[in-house]
DRENDO-1510 file (C-alpha; in Angstrom, 1 decimal, always signed):
<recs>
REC; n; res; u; v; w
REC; 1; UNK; +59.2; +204.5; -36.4 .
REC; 2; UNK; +56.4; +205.0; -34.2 .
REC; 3; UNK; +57.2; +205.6; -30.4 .
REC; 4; UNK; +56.6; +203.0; -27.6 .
REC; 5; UNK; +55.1; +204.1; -24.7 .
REC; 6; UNK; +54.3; +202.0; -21.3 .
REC; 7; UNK; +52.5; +203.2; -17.9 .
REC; 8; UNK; +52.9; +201.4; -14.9 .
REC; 9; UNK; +50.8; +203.2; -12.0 .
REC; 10; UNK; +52.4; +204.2; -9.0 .
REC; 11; UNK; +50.8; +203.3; -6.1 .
REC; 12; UNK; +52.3; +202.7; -2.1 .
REC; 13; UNK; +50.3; +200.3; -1.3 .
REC; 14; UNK; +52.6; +197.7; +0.9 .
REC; 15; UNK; +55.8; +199.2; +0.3 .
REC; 16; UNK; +58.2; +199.7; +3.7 .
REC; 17; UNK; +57.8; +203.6; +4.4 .
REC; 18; UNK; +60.7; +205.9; +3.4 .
REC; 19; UNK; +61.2; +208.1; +6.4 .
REC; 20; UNK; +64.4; +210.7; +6.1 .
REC; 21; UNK; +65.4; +212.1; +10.0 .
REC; 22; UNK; +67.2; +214.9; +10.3 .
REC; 23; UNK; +68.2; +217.1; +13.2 .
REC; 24; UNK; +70.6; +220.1; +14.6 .
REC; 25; UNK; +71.4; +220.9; +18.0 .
REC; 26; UNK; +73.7; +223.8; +19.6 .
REC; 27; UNK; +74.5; +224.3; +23.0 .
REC; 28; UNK; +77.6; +225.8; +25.3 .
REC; 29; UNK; +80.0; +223.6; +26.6 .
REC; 30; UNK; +83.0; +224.3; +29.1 .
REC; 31; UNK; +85.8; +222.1; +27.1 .
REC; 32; UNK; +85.9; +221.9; +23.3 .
REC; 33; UNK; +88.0; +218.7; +23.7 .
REC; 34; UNK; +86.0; +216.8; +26.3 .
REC; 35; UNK; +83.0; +217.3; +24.4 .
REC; 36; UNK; +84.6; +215.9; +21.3 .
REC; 37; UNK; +85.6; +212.7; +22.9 .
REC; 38; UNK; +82.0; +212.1; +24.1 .
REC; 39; UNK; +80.5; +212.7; +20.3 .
REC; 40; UNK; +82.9; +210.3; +19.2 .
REC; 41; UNK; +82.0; +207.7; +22.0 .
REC; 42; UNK; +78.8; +207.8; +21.3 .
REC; 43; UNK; +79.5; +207.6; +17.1 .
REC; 44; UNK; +81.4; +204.5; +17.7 .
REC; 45; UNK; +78.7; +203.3; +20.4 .
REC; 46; UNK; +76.0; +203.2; +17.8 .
REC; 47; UNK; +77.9; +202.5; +14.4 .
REC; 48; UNK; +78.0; +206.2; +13.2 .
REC; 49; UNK; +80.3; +208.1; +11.1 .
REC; 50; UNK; +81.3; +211.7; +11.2 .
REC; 51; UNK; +80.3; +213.0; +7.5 .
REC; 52; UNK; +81.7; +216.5; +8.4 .
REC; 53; UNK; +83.3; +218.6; +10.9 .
REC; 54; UNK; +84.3; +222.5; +11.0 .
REC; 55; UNK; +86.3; +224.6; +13.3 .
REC; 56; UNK; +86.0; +228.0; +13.6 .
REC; 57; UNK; +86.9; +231.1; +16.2 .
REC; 58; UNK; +84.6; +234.4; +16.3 .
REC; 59; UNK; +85.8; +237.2; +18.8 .
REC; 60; UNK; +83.0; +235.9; +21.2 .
REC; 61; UNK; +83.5; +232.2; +21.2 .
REC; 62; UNK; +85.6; +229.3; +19.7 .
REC; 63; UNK; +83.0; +226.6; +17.9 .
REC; 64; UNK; +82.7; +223.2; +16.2 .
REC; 65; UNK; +80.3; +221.7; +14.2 .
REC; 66; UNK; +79.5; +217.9; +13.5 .
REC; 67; UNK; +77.4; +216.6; +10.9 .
REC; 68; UNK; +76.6; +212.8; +12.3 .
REC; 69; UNK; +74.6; +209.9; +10.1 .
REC; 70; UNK; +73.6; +207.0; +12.2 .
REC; 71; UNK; +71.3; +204.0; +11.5 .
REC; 72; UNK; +67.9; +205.7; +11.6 .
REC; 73; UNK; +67.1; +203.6; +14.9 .
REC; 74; UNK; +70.0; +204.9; +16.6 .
REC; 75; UNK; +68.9; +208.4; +16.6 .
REC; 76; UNK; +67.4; +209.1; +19.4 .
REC; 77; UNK; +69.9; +207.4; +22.2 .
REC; 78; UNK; +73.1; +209.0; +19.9 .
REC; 79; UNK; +71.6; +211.8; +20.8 .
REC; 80; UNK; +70.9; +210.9; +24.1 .
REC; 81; UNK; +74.9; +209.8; +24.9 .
REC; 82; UNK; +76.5; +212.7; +22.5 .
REC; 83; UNK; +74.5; +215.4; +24.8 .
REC; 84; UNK; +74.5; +213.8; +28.5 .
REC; 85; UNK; +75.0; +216.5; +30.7 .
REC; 86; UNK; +74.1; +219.6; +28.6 .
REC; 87; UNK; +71.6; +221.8; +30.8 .
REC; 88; UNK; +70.7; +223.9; +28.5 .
REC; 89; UNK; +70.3; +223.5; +24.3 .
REC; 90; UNK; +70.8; +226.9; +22.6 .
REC; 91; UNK; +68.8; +225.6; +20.2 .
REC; 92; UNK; +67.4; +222.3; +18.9 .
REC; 93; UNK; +65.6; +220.9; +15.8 .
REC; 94; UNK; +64.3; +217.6; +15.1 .
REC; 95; UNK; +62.3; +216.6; +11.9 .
REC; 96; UNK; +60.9; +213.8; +9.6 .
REC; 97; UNK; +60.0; +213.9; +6.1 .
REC; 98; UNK; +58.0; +210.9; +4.8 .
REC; 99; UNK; +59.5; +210.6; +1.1 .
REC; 100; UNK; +57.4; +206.9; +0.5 .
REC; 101; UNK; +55.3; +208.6; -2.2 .
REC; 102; UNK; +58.3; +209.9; -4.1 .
REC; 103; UNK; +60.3; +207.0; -3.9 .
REC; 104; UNK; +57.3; +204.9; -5.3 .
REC; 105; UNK; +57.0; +206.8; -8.5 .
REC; 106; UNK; +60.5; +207.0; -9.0 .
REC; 107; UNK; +60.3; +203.0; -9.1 .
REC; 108; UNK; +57.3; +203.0; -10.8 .
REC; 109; UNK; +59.2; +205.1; -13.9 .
REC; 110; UNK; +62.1; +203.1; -13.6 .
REC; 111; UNK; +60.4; +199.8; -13.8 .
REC; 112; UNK; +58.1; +201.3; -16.8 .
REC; 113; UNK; +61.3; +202.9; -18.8 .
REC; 114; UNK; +62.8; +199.2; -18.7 .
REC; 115; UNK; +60.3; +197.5; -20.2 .
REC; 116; UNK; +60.3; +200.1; -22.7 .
REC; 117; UNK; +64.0; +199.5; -23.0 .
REC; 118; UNK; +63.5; +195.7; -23.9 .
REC; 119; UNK; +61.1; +196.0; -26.3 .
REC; 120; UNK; +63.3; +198.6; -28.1 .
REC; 121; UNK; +66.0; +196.0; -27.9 .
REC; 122; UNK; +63.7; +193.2; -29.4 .
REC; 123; UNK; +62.6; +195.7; -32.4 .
REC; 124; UNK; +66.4; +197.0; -32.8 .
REC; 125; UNK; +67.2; +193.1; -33.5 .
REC; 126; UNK; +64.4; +193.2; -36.6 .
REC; 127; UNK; +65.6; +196.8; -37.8 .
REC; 128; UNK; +67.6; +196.6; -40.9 .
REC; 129; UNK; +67.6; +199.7; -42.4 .
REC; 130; UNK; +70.5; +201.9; -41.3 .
REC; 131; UNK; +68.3; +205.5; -39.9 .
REC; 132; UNK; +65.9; +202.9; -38.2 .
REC; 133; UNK; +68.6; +201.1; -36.3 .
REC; 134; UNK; +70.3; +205.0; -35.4 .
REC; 135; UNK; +66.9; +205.8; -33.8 .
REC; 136; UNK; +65.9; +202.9; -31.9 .
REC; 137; UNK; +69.5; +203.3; -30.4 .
REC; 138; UNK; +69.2; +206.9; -29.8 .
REC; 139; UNK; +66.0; +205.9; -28.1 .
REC; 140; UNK; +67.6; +203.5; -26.2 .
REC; 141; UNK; +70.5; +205.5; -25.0 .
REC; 142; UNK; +68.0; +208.3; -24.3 .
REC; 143; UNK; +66.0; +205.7; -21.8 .
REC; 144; UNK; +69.1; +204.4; -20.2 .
REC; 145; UNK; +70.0; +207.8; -19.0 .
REC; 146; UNK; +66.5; +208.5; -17.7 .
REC; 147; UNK; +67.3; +204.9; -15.8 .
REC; 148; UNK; +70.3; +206.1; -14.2 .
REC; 149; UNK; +69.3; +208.9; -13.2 .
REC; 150; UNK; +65.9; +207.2; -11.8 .
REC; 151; UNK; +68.1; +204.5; -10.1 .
REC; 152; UNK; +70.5; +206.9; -8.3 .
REC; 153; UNK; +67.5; +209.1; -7.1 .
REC; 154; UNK; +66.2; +206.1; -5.2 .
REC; 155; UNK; +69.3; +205.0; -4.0 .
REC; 156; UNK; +69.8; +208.6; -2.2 .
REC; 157; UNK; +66.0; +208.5; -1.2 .
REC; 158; UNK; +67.0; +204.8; +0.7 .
REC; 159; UNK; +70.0; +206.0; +1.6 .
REC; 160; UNK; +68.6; +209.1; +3.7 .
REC; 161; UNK; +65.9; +206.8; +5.0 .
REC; 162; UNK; +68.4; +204.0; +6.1 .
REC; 163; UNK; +70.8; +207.1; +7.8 .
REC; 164; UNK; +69.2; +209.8; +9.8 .
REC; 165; UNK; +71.5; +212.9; +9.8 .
REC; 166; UNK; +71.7; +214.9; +12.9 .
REC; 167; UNK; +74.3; +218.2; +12.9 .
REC; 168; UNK; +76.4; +218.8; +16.8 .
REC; 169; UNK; +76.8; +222.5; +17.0 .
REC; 170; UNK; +79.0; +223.2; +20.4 .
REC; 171; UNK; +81.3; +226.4; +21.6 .
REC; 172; UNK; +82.9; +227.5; +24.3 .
REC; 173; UNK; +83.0; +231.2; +25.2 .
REC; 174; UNK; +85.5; +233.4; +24.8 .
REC; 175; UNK; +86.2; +237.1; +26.6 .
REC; 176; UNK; +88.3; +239.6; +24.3 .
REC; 177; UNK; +92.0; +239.4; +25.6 .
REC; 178; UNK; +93.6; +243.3; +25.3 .
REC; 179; UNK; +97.1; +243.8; +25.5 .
REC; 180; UNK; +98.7; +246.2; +27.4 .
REC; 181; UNK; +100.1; +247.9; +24.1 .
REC; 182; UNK; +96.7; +248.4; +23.1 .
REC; 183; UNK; +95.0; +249.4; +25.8 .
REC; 184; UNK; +98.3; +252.2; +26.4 .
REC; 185; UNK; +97.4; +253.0; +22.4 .
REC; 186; UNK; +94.0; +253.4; +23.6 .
REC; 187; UNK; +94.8; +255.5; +26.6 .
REC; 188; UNK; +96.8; +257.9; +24.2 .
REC; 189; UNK; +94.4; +258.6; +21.7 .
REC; 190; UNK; +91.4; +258.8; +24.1 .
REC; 191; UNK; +93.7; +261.5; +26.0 .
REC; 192; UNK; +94.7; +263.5; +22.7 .
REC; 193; UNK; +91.1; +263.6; +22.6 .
REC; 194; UNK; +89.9; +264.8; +25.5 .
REC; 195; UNK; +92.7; +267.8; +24.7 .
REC; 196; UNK; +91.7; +268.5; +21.5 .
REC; 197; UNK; +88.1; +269.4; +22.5 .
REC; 198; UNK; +89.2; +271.3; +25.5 .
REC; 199; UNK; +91.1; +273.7; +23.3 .
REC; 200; UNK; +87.8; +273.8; +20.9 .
REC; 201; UNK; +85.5; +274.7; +24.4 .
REC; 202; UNK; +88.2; +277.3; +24.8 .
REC; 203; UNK; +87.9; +278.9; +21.6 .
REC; 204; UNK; +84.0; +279.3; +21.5 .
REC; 205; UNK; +84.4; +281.3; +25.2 .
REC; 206; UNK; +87.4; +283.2; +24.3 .
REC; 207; UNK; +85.4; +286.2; +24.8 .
REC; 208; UNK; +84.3; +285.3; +28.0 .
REC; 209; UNK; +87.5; +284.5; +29.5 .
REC; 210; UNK; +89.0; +288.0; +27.8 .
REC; 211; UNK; +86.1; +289.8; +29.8 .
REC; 212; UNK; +87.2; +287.5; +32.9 .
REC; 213; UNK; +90.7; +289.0; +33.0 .
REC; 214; UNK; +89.8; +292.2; +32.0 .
REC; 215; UNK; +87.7; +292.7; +35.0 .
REC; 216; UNK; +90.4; +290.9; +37.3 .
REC; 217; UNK; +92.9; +293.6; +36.3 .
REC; 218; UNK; +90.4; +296.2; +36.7 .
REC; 219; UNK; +89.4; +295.2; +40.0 .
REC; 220; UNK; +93.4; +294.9; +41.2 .
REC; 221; UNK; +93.9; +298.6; +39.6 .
REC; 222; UNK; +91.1; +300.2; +41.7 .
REC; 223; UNK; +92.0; +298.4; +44.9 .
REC; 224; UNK; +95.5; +299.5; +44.0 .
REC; 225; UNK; +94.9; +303.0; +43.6 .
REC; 226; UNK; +92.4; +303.5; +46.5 .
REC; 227; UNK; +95.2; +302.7; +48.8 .
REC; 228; UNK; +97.3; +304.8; +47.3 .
REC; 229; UNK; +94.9; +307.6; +48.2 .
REC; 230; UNK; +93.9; +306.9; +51.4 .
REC; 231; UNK; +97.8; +306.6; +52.1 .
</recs>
């Protein structure tokens, strides 16, 4: 059976532009749970959902982390009201990617795989030998794969496009808290130490301080016996 094969071109012409926005910001914040309740305010505000949220504690700082979609026209003033009063961002990234062209093509195969789809359909009703009618199917199933696939491609693409995603990364720091037990541990060693080297100084002037007391006693022997004599 010879293959059927269809182009459609793939073109943007009038079609709405696809535009994906993403974002991340990080920034210090004096109370974990204060800042929390203003994200959420603001998720609720402008018909948001939290996709994701993590929690985690370095030795430095205690940190969360939001990953927020909103309706892509919300962006900007969810932003606006989940950061009101933060002086200072730590860091912050705002982008767009303009994925119209892919999302065209993608269209463009799907709507060309179809019609190849129904015309396999129309020659697998006039197939009536058996290995003809196992490859048009196999065609067929090997097209409605491609479509699925195709179709759940552009549903992401309009789904990104529809939601911008914006990540809320916000800490509070920490200072190291050291117990008494360790810092007497601490103490202890640092001591032990200090003792330890003292007696290695010692040992490379041993001679030194064996000459020292040498001359000492000498010096108390002479004065000793010079009064002696003059007695």
């Amino acid at each position: 059976m010879q293959a059927i094969t269809a182009e459609a071109p793939a073109t943007v012409g009038d079609t709405e532009r696809k535009l994906v926005k993403t974002g991340s910001v990080t920034f210090e914040t004096s109370s974990l749970s204060e800042t929390k309740k203003q994200i959420d305010a603001a998720v609720k505000k402008h018909n948001a959902y939290i996709a994701s949220e993590q929690a985690y504690t370095s030795p430095s700082s205690q940190n969360y982390t939001l990953i927020v979609r909103m309706p892509a026209n919300h962006f900007d003033v969810l932003l606006a009201d989940a950061t009101a009063g933060v002086g200072k961002f730590d860091s912050k990234d705002i982008g767009i990617q303009d994925v119209t062209e892919e999302f065209v093509d993608v269209q463009a195969r799907v709507r060309t795989k179809k019609e190849l789809e129904s015309r396999y359909l129309e020659l697998l009703k006039k197939a009536n030998q058996i290995s003809e009618i196992l490859d048009i199917e196999k065609q067929i199933g090997e097209l409605r794969a491609d479509i699925e696939a195709a179709e759940g491609r552009m549903r992401y693409l309009s789904n990104q496009s529809e939601y911008a995603t914006l990540t809320i990364s916000y800490y509070v720091s920490t200072k190291p808290q050291v117990e008494f037990a360790t810092k007497f541990k601490q103490g202890i060693t640092t001591g032990w130490d200090n003792f330890m080297w003292m007696l290695v100084g010692l040992v490379h002037i041993w001679p030194l301080i064996l000459l020292a007391i040498l001359l000492v006693w000498l010096f108390r022997y002479w004065r000793k016996k010079k009064r002696t004599i003059d007695r």
